[in-house]
MDTraj code that builds the backbone (N, CA, C; nanometers):
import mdtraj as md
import numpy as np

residues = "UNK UNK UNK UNK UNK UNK UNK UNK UNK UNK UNK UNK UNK UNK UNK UNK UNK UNK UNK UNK UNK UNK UNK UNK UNK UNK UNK UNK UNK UNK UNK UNK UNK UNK UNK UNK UNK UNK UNK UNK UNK UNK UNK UNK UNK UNK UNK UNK UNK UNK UNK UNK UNK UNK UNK UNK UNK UNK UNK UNK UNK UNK UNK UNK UNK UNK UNK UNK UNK UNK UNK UNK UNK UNK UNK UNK UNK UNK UNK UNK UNK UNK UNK UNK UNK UNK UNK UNK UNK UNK UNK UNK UNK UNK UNK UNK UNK UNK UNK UNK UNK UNK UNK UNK UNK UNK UNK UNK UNK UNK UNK UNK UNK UNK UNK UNK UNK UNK UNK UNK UNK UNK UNK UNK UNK UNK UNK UNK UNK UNK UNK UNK UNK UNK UNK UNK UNK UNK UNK UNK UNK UNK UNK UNK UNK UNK UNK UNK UNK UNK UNK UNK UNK UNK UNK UNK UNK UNK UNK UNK UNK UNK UNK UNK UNK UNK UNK UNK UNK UNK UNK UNK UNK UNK UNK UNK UNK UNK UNK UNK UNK UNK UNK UNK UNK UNK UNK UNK UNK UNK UNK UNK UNK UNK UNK UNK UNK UNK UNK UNK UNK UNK".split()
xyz = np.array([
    [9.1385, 8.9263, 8.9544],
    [9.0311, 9.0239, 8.9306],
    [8.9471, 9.0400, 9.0574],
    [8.9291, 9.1571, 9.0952],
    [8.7987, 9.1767, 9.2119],
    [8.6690, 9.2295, 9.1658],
    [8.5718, 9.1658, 9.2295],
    [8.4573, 9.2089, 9.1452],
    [8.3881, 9.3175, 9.3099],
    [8.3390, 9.4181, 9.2433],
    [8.2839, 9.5331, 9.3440],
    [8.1753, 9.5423, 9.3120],
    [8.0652, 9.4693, 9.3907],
    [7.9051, 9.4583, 9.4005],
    [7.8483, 9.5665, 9.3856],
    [7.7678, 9.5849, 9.2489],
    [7.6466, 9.6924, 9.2574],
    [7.5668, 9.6913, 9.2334],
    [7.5345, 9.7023, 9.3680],
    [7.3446, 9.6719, 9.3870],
    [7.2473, 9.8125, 9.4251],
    [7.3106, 9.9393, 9.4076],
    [7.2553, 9.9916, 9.3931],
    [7.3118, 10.1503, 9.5180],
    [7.3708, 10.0920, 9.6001],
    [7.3483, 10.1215, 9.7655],
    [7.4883, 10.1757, 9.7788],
    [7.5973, 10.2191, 9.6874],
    [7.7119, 10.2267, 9.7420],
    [7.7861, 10.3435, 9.6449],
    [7.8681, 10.3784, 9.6391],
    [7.9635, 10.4791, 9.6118],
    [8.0508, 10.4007, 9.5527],
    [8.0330, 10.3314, 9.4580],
    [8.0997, 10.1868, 9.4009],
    [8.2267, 10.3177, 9.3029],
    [8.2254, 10.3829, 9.2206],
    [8.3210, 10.4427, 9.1440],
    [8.4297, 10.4711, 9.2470],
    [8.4452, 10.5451, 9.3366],
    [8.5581, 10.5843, 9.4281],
    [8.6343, 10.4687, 9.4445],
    [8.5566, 10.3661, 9.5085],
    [8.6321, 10.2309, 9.5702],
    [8.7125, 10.1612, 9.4370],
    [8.6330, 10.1623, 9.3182],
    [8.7010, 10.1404, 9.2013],
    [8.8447, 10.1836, 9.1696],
    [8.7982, 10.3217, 9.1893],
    [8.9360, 10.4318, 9.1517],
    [9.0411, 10.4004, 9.2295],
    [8.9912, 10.3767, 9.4186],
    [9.1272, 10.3495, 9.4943],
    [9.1366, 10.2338, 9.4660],
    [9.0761, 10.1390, 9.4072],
    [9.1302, 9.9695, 9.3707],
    [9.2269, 9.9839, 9.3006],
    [9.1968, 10.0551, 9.1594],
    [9.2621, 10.0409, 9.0091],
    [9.4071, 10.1559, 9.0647],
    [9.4213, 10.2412, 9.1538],
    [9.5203, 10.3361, 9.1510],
    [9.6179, 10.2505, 9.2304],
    [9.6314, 10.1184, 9.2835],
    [9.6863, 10.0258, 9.3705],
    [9.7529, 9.9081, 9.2253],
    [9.6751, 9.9368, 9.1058],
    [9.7420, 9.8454, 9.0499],
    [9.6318, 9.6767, 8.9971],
    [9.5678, 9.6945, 9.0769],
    [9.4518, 9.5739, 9.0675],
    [9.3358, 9.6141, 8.9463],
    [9.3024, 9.4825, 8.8977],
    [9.2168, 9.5153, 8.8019],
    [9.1318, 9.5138, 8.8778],
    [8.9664, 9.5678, 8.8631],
    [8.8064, 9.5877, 8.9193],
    [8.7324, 9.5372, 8.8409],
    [8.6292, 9.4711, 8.8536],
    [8.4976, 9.4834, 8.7725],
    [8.3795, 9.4834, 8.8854],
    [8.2871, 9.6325, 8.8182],
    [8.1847, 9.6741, 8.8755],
    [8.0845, 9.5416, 8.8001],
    [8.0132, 9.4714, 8.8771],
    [7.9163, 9.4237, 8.8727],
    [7.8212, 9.3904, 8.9442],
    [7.6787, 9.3523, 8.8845],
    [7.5838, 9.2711, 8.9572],
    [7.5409, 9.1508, 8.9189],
    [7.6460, 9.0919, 8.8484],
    [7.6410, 8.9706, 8.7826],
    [7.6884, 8.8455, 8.8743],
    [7.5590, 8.7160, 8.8952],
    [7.6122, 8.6070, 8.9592],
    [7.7357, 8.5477, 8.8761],
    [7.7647, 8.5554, 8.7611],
    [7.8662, 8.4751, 8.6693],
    [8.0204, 8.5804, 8.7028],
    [7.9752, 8.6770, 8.7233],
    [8.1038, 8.7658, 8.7083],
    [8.1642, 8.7089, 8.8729],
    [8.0862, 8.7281, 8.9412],
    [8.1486, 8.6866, 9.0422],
    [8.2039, 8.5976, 9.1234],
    [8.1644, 8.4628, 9.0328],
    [8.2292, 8.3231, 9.0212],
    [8.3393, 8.3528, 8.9482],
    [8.4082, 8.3901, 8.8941],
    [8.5245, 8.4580, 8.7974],
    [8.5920, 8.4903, 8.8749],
    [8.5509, 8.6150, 8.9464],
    [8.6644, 8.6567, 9.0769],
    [8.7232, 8.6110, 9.1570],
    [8.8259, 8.5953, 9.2346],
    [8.9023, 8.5678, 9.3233],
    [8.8376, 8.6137, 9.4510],
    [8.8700, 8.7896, 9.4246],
    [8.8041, 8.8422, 9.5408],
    [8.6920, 8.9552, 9.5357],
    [8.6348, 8.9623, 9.6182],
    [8.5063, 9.0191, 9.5931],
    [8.5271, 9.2016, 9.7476],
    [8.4597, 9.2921, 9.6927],
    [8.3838, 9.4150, 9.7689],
    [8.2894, 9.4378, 9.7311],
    [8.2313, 9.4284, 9.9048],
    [8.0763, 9.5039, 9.9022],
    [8.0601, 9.6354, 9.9399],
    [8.0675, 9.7403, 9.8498],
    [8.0596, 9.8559, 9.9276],
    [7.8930, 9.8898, 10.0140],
    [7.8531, 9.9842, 10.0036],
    [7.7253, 10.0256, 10.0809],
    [7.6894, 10.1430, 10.1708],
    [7.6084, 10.2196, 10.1331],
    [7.5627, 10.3047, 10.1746],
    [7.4089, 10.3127, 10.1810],
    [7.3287, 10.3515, 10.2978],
    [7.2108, 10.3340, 10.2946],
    [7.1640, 10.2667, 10.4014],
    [7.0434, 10.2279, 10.4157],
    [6.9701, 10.1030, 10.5257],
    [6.9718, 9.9906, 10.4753],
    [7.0173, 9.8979, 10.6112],
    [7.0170, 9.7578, 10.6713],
    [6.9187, 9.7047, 10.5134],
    [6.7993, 9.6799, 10.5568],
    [6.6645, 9.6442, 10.5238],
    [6.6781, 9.6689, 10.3687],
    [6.7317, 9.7568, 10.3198],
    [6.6957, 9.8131, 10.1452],
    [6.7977, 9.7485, 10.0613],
    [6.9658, 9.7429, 10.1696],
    [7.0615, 9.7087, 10.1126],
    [7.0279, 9.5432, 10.0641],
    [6.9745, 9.4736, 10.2276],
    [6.9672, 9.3148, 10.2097],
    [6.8173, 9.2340, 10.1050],
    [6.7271, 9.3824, 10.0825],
    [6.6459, 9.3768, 9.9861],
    [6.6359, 9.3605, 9.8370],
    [6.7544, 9.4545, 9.8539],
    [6.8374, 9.4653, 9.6683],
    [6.8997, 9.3755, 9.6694],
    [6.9887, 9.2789, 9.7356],
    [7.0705, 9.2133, 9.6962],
    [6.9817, 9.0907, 9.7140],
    [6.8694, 9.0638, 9.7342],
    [6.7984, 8.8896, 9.7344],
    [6.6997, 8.9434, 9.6238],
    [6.6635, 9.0718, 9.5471],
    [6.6084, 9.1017, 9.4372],
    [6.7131, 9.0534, 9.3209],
    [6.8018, 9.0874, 9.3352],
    [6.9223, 9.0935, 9.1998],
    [6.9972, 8.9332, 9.2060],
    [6.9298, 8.8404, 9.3041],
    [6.9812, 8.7319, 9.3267],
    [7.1271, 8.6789, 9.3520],
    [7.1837, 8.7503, 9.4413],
    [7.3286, 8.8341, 9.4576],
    [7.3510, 8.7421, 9.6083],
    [7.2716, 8.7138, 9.6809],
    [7.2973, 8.6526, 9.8507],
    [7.3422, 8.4703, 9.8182],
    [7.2933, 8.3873, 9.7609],
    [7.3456, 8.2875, 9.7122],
    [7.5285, 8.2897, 9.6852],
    [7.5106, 8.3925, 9.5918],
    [7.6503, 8.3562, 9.5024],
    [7.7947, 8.4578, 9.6034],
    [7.7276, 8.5370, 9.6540],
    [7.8266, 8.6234, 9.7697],
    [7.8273, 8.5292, 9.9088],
    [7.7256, 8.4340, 9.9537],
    [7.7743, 8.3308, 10.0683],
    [7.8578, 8.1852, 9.9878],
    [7.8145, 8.1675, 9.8951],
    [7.9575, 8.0472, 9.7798],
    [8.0517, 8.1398, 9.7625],
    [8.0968, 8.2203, 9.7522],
    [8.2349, 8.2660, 9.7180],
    [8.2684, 8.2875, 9.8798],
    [8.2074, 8.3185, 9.9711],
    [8.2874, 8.3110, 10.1382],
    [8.2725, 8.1368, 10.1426],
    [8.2071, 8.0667, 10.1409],
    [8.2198, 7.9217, 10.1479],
    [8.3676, 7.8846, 10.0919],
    [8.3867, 7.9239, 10.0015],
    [8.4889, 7.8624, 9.9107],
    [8.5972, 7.9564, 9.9530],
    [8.6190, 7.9804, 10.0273],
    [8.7774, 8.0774, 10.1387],
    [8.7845, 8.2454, 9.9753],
    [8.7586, 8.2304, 9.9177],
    [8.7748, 8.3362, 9.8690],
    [8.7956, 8.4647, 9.9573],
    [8.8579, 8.5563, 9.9092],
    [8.8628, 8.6964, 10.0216],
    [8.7516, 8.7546, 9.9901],
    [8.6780, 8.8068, 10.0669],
    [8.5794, 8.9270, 10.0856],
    [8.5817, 9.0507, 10.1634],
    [8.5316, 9.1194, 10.0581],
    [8.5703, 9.2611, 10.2256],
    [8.4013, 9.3352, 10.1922],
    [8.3973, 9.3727, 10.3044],
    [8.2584, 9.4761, 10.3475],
    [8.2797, 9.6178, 10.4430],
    [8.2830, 9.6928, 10.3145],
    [8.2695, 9.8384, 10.3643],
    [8.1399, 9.8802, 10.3990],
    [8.1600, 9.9594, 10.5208],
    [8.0541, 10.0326, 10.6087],
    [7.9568, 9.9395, 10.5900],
    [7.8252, 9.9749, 10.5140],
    [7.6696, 9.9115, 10.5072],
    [7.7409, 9.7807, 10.4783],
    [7.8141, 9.7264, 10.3906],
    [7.8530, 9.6151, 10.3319],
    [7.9234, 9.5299, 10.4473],
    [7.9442, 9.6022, 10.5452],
    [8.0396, 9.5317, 10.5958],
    [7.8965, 9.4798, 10.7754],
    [7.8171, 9.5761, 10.7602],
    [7.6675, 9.5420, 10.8095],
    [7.5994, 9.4112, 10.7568],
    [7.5887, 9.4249, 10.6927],
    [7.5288, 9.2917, 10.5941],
    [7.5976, 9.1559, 10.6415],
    [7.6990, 9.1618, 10.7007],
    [7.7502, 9.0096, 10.6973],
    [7.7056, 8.9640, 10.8652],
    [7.6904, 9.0722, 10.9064],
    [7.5926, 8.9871, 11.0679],
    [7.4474, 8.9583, 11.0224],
    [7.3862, 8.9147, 11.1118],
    [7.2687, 8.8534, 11.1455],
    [7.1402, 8.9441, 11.0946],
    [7.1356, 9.0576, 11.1950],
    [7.0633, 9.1234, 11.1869],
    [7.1515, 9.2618, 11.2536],
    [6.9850, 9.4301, 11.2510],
    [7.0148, 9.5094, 11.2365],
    [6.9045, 9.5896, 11.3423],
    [6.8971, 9.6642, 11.4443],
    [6.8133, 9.7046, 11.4878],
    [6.7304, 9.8666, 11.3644],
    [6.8399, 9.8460, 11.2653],
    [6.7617, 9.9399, 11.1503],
    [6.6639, 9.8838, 11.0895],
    [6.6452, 9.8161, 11.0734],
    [6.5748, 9.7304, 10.9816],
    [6.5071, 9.6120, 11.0594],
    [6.4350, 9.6298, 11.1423],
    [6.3457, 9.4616, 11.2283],
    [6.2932, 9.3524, 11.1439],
    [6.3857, 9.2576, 11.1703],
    [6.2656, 9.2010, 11.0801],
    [6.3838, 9.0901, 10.9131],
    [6.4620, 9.2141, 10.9125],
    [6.5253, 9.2226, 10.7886],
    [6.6667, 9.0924, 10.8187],
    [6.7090, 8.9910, 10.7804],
    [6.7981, 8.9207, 10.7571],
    [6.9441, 8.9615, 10.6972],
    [7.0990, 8.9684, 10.7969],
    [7.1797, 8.9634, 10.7180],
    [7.2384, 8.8575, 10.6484],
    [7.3522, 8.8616, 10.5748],
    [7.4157, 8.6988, 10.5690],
    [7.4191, 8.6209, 10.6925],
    [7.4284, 8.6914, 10.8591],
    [7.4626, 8.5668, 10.9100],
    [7.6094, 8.4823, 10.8898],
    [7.7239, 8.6028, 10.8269],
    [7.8798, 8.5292, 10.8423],
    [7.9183, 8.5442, 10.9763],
    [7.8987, 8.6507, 10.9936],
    [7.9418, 8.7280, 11.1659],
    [7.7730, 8.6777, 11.2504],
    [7.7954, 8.6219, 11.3754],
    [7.6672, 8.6132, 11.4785],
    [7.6571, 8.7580, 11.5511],
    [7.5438, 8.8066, 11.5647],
    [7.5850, 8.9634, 11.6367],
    [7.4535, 9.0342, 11.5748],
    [7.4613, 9.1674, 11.6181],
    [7.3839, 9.2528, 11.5531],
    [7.4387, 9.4121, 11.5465],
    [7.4021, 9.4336, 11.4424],
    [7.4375, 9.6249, 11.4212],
    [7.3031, 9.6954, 11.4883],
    [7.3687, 9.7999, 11.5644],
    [7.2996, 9.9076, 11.6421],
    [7.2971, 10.0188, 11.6226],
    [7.2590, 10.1318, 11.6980],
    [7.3061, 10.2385, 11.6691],
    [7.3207, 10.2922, 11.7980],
    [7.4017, 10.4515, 11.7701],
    [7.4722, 10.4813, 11.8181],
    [7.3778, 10.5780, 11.9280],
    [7.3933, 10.5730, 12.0808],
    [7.3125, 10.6059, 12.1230],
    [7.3412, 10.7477, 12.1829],
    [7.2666, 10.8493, 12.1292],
    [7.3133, 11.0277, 12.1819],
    [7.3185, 11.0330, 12.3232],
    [7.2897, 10.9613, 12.4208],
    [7.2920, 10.9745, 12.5698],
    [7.4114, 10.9494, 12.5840],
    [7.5191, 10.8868, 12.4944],
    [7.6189, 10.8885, 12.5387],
    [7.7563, 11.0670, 12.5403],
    [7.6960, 11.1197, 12.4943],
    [7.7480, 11.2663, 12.4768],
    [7.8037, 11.2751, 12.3347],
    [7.7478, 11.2370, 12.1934],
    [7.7925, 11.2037, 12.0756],
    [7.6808, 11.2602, 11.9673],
    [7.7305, 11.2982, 11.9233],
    [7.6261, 11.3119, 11.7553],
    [7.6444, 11.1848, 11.6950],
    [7.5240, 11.2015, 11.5934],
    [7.5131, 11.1017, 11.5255],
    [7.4217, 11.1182, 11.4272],
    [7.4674, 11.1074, 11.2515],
    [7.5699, 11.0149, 11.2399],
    [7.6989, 11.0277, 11.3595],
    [7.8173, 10.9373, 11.3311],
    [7.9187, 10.9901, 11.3255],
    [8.0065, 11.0409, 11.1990],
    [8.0436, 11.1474, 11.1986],
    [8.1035, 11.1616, 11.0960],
    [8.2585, 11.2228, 11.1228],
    [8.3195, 11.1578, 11.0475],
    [8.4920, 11.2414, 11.0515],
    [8.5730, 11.1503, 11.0408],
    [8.7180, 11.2186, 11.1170],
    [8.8178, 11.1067, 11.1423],
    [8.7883, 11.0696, 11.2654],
    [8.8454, 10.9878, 11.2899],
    [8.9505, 10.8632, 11.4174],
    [8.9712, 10.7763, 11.3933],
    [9.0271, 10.7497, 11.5436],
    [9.1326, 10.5951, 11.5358],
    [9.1140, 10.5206, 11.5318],
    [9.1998, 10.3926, 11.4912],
    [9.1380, 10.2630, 11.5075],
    [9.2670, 10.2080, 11.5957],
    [9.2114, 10.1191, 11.7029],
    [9.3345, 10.0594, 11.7752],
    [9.2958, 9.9459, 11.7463],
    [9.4192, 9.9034, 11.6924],
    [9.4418, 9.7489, 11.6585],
    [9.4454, 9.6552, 11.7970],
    [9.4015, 9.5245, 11.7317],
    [9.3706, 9.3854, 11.7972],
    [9.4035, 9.2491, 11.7147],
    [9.5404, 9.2150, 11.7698],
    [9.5932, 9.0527, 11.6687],
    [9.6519, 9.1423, 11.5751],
    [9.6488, 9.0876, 11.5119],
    [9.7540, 9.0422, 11.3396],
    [9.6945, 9.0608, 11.2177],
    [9.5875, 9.1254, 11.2027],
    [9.4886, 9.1659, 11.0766],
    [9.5894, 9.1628, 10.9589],
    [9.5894, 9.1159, 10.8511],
    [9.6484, 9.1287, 10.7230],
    [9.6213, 9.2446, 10.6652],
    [9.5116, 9.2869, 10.6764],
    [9.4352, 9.4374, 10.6379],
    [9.5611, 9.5283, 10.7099],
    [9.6122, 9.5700, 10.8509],
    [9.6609, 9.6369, 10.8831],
    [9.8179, 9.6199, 10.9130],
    [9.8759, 9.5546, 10.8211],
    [10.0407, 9.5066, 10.7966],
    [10.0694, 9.6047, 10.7374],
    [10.1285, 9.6858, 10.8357],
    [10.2617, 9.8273, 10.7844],
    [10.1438, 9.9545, 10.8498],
    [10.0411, 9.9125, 10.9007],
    [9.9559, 10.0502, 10.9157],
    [9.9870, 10.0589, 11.0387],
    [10.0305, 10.1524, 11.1175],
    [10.0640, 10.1980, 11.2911],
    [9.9109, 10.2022, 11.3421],
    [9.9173, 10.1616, 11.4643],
    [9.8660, 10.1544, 11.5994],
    [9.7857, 10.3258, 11.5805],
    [9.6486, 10.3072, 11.6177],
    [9.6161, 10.4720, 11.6012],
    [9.6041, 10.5439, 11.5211],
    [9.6383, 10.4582, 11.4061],
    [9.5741, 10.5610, 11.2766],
    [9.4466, 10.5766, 11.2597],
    [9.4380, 10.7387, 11.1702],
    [9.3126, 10.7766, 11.2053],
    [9.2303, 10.7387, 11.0057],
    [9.1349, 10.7400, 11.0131],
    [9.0160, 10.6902, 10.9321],
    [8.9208, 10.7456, 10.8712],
    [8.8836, 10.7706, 10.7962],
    [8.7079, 10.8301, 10.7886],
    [8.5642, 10.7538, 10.8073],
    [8.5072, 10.7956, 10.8804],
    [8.3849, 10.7556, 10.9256],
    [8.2804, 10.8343, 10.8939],
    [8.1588, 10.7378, 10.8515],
    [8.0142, 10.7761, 10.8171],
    [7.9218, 10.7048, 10.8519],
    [7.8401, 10.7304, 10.9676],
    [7.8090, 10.6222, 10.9788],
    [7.7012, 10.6557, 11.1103],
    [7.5591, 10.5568, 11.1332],
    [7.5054, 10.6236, 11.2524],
    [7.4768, 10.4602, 11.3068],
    [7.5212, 10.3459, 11.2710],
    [7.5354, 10.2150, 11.3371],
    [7.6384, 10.1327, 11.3451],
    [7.6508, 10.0491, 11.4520],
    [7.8091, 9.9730, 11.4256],
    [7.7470, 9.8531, 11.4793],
    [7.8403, 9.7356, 11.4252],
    [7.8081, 9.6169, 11.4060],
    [7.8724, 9.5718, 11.6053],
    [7.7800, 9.4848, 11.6606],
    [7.8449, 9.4381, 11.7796],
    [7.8467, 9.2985, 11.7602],
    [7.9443, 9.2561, 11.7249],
    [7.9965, 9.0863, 11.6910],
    [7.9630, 9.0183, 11.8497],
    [7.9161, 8.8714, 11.8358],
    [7.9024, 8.8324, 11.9672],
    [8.0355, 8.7522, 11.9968],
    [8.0936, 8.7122, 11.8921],
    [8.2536, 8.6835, 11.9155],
    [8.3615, 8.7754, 11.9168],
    [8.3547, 8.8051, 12.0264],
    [8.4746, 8.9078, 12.0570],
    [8.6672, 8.9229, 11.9973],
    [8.6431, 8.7640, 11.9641],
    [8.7574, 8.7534, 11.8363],
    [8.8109, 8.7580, 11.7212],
    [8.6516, 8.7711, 11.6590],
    [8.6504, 8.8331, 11.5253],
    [8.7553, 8.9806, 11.5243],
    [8.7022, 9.0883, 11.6416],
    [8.7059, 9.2528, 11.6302],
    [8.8810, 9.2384, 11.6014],
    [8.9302, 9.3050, 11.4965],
    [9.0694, 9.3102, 11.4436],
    [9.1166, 9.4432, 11.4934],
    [9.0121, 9.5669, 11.5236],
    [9.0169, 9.6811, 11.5597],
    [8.8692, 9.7580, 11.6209],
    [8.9188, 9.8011, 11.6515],
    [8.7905, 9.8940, 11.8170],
    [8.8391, 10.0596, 11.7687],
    [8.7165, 10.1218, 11.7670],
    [8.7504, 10.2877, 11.7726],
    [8.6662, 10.3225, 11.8553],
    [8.6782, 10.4407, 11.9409],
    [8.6461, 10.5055, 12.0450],
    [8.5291, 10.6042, 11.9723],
    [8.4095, 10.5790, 12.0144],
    [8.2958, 10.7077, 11.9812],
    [8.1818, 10.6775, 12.0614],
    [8.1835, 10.7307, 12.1981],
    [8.1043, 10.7427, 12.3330],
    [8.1343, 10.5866, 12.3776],
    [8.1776, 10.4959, 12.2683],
    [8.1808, 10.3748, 12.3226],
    [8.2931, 10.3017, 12.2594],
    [8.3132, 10.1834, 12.3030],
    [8.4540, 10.1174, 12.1636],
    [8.3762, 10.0251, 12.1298],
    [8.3395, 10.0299, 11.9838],
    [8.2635, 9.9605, 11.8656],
    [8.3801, 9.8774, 11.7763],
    [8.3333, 9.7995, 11.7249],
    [8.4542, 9.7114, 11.6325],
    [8.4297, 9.7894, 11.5253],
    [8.5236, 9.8236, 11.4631],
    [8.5605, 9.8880, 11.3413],
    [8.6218, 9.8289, 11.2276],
    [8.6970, 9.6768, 11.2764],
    [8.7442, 9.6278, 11.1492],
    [8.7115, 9.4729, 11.2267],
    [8.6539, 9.4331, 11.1285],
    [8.6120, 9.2475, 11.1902],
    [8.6656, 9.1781, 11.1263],
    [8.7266, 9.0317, 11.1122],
    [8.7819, 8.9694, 11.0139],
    [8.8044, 8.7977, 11.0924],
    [8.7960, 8.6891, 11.0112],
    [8.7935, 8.5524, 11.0430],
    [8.8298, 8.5424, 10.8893],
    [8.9606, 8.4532, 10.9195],
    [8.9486, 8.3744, 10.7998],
    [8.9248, 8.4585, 10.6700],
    [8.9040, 8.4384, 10.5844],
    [8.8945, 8.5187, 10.4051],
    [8.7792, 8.6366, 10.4527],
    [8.7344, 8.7019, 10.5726],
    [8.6060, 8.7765, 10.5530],
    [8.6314, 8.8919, 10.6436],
    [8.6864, 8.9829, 10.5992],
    [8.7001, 9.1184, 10.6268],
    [8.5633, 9.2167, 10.6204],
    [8.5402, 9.3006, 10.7112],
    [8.4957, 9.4190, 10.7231],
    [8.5157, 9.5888, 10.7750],
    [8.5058, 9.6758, 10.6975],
    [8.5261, 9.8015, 10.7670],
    [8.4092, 9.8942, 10.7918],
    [8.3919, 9.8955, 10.9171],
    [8.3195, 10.0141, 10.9336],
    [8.3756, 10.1572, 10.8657],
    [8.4610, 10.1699, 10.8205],
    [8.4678, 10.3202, 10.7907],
    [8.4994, 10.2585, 10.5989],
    [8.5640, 10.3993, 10.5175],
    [8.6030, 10.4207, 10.4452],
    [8.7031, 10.4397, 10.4224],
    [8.8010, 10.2975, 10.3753],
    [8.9148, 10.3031, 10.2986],
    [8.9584, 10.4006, 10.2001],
    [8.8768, 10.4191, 10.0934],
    [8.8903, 10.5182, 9.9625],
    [8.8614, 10.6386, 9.9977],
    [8.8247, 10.6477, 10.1125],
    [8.8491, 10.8021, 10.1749],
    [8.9302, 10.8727, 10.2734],
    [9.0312, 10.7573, 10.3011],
    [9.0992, 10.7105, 10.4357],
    [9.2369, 10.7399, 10.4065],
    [9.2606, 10.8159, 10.2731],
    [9.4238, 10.8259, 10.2130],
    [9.4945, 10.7251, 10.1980],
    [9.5983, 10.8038, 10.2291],
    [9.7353, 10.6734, 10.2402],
    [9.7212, 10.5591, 10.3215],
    [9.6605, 10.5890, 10.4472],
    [9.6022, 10.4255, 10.5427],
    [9.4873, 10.3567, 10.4860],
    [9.4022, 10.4340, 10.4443],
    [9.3218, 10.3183, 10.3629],
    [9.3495, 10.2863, 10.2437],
    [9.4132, 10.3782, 10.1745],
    [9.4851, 10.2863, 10.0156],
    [9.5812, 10.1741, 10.0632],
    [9.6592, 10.1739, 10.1563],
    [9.7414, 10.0934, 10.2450],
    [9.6394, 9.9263, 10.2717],
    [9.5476, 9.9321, 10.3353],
    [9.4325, 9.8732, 10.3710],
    [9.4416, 9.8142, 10.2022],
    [9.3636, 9.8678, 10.1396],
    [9.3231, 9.8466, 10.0310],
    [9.4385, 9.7702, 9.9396],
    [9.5346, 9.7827, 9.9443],
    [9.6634, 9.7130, 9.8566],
    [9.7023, 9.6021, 9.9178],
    [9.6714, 9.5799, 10.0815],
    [9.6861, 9.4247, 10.1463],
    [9.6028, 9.3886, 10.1288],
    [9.5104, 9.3933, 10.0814],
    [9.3635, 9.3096, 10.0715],
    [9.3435, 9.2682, 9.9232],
    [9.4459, 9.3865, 9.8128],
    [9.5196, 9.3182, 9.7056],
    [9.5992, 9.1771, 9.6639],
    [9.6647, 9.2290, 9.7695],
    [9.7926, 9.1167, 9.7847],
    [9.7718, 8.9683, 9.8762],
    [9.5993, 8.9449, 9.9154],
    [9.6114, 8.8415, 9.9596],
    [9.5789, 8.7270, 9.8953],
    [9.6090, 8.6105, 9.9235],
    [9.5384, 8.5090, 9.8641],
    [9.5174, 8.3959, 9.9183],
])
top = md.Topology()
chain = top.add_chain()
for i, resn in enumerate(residues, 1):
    res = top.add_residue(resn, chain, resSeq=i)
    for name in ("N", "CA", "C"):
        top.add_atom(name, md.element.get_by_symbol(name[0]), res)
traj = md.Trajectory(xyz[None], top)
């Protein structure tokens, strides 16, 4: 069973739909008990740094989501969700992430010749052996939403780098703790792809 965190901040039905159309059972919750149950856990997220990591130490949700990464369980963190697992956020001063990843999320700076958000497709060029990206080619393209990206201070975490005025990590991962900057459930066949290895791990 995967349990898909809702705390308020995310587009939790879609991610559901591409879970359950892969074959995997879901449960939407914000329950500490439900999620001791699970195997594996998604954080989706949409929104600010600061509101996301607000709701989730209101709903008493930061305890029981750092014991299930303690305990090797898989986790994955989309976009905001996948923000949350560094340190901190120059969105939010002040504001505490989990602290799985050392680093901080930034944003994206228009002097570089870029809008922002970013929004659309591109690529992601792979780095190592990601389990997330077994059978997905080199250069596939993604959907992105997004006007900050996480800069890991361990450069070995980054599983994948995409090009937007700068190369930002786009997919981070150590051990059971995955993140995507973009959107899988909007990402087609490569992110339902994504999404069915992250099924199949254990």
């Amino acid at each position: 069973m995967i349990a898909i965190i809702d705390y308020g901040m995310g587009n939790i039905h879609s991610v559901r739909k591409a879970i359950e159309s892969m074959g995997a059972e879901a449960l939407v919750t914000n329950k500490p008990a439900d999620i001791r149950k699970c195997d594996k856990v998604v954080l989706p997220g949409v929104g600010a740094f600061g509101d996301a990591v607000a709701e989730l130490e209101k709903q008493g949700l930061i305890p029981e989501l750092k014991e299930h990464i303690r305990a090797k369980k898989m986790f994955l963190g989309i976009c905001l969700g996948m923000h949350i697992l560094f340190e901190k956020s120059t969105e939010s001063p002040g504001a505490k992430g989990l602290g799985i990843f050392t680093g901080e999320v930034k944003k994206f700076d228009v002097k570089n010749g870029i809008k922002v958000p970013h929004m659309g497709w591109n690529a992601l060029k792979k780095s190592g052996e990601c389990p997330l990206l077994k059978v997905v080619p080199d250069n596939s393209y993604v959907y992105f939403c997004h006007s900050f990206y996480p800069k890991p201070e361990d450069k070995a975490v980054v599983a994948a780098t995409t090009d937007y005025g700068i190369d930002f990590a786009s997919i981070v991962w150590q051990d059971n703790i995955y993140g995507l900057q973009f959107h899988p459930e909007k990402s087609q066949d490569v992110g339902l792809a994504m999404l069915k290895n992250f099924i199949s791990l254990c």
